[in-house]
One Martini backbone bead per residue (centre of mass of N, CA, C, O) as a GRO file, in nm:
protein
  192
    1UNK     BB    1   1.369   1.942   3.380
    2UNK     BB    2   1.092   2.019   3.591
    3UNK     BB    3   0.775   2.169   3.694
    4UNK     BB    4   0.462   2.127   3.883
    5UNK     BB    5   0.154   2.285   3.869
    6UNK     BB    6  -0.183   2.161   4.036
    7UNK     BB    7  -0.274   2.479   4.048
    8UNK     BB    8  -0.377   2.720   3.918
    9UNK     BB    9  -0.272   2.956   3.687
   10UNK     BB   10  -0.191   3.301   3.629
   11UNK     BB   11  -0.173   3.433   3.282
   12UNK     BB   12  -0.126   3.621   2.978
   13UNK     BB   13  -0.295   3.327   2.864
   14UNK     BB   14  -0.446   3.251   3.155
   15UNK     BB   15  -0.558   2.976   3.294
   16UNK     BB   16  -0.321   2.699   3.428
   17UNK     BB   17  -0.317   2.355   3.449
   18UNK     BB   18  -0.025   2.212   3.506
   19UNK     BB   19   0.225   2.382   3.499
   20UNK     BB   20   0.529   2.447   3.330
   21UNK     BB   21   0.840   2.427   3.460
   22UNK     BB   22   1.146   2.600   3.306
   23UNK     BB   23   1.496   2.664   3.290
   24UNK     BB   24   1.632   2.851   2.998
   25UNK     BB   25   1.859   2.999   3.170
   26UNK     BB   26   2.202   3.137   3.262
   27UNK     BB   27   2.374   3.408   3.502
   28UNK     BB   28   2.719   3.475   3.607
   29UNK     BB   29   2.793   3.726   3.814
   30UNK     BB   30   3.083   3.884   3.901
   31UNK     BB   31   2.874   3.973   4.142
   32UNK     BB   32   2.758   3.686   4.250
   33UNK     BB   33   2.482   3.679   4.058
   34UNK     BB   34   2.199   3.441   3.987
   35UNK     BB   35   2.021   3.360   3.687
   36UNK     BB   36   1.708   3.261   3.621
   37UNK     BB   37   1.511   3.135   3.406
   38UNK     BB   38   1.132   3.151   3.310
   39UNK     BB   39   0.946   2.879   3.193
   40UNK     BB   40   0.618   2.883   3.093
   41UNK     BB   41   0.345   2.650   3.038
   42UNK     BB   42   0.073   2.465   2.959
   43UNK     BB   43   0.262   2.175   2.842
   44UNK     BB   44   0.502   1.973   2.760
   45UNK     BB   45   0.461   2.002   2.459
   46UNK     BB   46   0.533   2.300   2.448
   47UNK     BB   47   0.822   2.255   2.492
   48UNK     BB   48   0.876   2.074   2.279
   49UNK     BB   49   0.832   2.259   2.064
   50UNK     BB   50   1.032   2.507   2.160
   51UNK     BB   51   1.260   2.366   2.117
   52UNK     BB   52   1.272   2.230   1.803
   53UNK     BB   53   1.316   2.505   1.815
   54UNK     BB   54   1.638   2.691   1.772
   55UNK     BB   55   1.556   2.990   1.765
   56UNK     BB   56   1.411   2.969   2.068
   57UNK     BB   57   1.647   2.893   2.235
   58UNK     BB   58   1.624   3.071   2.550
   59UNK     BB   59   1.366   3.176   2.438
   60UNK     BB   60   1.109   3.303   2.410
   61UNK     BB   61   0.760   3.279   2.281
   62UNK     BB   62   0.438   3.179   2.180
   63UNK     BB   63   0.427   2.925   2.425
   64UNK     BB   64   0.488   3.097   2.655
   65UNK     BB   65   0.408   3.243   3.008
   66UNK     BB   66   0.318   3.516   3.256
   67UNK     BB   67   0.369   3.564   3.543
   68UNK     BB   68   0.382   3.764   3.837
   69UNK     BB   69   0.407   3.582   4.083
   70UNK     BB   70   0.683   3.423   3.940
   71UNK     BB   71   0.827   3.553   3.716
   72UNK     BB   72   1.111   3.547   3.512
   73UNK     BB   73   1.320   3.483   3.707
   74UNK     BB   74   1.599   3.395   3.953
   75UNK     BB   75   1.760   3.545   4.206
   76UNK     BB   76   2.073   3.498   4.317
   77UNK     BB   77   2.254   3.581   4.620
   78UNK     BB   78   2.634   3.496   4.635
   79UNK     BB   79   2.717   3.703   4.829
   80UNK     BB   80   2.936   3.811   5.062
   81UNK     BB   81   3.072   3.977   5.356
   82UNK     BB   82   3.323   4.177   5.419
   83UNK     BB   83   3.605   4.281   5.632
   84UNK     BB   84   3.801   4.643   5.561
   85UNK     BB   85   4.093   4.752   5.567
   86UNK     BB   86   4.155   5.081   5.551
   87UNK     BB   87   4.414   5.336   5.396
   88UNK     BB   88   4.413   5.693   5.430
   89UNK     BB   89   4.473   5.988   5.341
   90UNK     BB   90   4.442   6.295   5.559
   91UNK     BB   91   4.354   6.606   5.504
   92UNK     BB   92   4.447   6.877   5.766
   93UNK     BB   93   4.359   7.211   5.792
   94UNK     BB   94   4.581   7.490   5.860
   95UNK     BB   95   4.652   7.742   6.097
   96UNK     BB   96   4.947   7.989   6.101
   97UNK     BB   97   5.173   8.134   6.269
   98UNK     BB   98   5.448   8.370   6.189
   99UNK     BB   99   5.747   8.472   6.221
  100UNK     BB  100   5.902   8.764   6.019
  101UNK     BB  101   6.233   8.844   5.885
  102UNK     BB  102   6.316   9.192   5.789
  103UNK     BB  103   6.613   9.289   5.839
  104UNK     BB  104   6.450   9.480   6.149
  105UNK     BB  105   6.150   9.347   6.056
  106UNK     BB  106   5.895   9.222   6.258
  107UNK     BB  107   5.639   8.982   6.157
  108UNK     BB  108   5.324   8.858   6.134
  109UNK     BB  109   5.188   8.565   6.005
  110UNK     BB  110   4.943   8.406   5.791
  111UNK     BB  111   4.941   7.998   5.735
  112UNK     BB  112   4.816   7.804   5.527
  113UNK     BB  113   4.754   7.435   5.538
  114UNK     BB  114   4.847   7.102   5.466
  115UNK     BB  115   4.797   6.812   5.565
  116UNK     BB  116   4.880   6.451   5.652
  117UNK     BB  117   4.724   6.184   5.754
  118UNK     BB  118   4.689   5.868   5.815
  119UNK     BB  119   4.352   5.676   5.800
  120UNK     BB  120   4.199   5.408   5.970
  121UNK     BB  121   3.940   5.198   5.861
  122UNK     BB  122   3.622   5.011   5.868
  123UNK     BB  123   3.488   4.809   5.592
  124UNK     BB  124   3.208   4.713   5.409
  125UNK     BB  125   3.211   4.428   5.162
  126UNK     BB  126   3.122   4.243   4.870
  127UNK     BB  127   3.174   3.940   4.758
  128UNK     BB  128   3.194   3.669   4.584
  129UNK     BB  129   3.045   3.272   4.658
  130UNK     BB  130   3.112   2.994   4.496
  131UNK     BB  131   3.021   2.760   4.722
  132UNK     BB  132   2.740   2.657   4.606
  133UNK     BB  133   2.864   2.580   4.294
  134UNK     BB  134   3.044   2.381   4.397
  135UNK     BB  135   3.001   2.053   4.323
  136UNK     BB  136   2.741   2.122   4.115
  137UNK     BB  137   2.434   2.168   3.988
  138UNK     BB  138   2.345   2.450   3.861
  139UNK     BB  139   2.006   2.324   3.769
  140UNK     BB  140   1.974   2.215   4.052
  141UNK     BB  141   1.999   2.468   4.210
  142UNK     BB  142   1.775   2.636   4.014
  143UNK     BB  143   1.542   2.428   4.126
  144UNK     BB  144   1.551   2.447   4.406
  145UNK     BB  145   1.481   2.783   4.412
  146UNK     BB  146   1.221   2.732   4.248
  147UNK     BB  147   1.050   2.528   4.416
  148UNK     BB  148   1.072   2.700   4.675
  149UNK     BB  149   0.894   2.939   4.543
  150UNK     BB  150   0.645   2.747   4.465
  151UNK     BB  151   0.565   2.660   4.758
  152UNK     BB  152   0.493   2.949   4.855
  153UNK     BB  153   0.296   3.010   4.642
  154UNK     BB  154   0.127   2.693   4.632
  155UNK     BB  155   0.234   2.422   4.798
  156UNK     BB  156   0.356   2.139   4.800
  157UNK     BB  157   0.106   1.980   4.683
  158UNK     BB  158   0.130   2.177   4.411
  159UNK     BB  159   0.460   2.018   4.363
  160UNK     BB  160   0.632   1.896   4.101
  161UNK     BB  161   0.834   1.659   3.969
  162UNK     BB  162   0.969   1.648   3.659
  163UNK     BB  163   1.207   1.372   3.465
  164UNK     BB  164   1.173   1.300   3.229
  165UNK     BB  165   1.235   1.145   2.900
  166UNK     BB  166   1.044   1.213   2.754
  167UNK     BB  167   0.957   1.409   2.420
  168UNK     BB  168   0.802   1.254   2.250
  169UNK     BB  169   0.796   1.301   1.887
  170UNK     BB  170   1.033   1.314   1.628
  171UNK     BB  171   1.313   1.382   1.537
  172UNK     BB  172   1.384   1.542   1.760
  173UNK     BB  173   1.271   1.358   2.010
  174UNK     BB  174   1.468   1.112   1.910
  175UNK     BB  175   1.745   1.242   1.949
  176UNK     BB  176   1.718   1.332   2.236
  177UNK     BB  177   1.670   1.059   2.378
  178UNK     BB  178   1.942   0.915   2.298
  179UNK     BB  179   2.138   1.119   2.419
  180UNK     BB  180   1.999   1.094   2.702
  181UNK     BB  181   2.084   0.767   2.696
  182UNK     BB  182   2.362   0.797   2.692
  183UNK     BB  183   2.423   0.962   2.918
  184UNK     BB  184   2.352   0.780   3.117
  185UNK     BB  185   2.560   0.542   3.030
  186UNK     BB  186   2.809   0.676   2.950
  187UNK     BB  187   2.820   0.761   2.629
  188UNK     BB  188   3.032   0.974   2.502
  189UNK     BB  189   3.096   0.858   2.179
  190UNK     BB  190   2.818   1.004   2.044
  191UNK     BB  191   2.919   1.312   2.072
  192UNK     BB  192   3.114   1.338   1.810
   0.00000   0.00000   0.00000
């Protein structure tokens, strides 16, 4: 899965025609945050040698390429609102006089206390919504919303998906090409 921009684009590498652009991992963080990295490349070329080594994957490297415009990341919050009833004990100082009786003389005391009583109020609090994820491919979901961006960015004529199954050359990409395609068929006694 790709997406390719079909008019230049401005990167710490130069302007680039055509690139190529990749989400390199993902971070699902339990406040509800997905973080999705995004690998911006010059060529599809580029992408498939930045794989073939594997101290590579899911890091940036030589290969690939920094937009300002585009940005490192694609941070989705799946986090929603709810109203929660709170109950807190609320302390209340109070100032009493009292009548004081020693022996056969009284007088009056002043004095300091604090009393508490139940206080509720209504707070609104965020807590993570994991219902965009459930039942989803997690990269199809972070391509939908990097596709969004990058219409926005560049206008949907100049956004391609790329689905090829093709990947090069090379033991690294024939190897991967027969996994691709063993998984297509649903041939899962290969991964063993």
């Amino acid at each position: 899965m790709a997406l390719r921009v079909t008019t230049p684009i401005g990167t710490d590498r130069g302007l680039i025609q055509n690139a190529y652009i990749r989400i390199g991992e993902y971070r699902v963080l339990k406040t509800g945050e997905c973080i999705f990295d995004i690998h911006i490349y010059k060529s599809q070329e580029d992408a498939i040698i930045a794989d073939s080594s594997m101290a590579t994957i899911g890091k940036a490297n030589e290969r690939t390429c920094f937009s300002l415009e585009i940005g490192k990341e694609v941070k989705i919050d799946l986090g929603r609102e709810i109203v929660k009833t709170v109950t807190v004990p609320k302390e209340i100082p109070m100032t009493v006089k009292r009548t004081k009786t020693i022996g056969s003389h009284s007088y009056e005391v002043t004095e300091n206390m604090i009393t508490s009583s139940l206080h509720t109020y209504e707070t609104k609090i965020k807590v993570p919504n994991w219902n965009a994820l459930q039942n989803n491919n997690i990269f199809e979901f972070g391509y939908a919303v990097l596709k969004d961006r990058l219409v926005e960015l560049y206008g949907a004529e100049n956004v391609v998906d790329d689905t090829t199954v093709s990947v090069g050359v090379g033991p690294f990409a024939n190897e991967l090409t027969s996994d691709i395609l063993a998984r297509e068929r649903g041939d899962i006694s290969s991964f063993d």
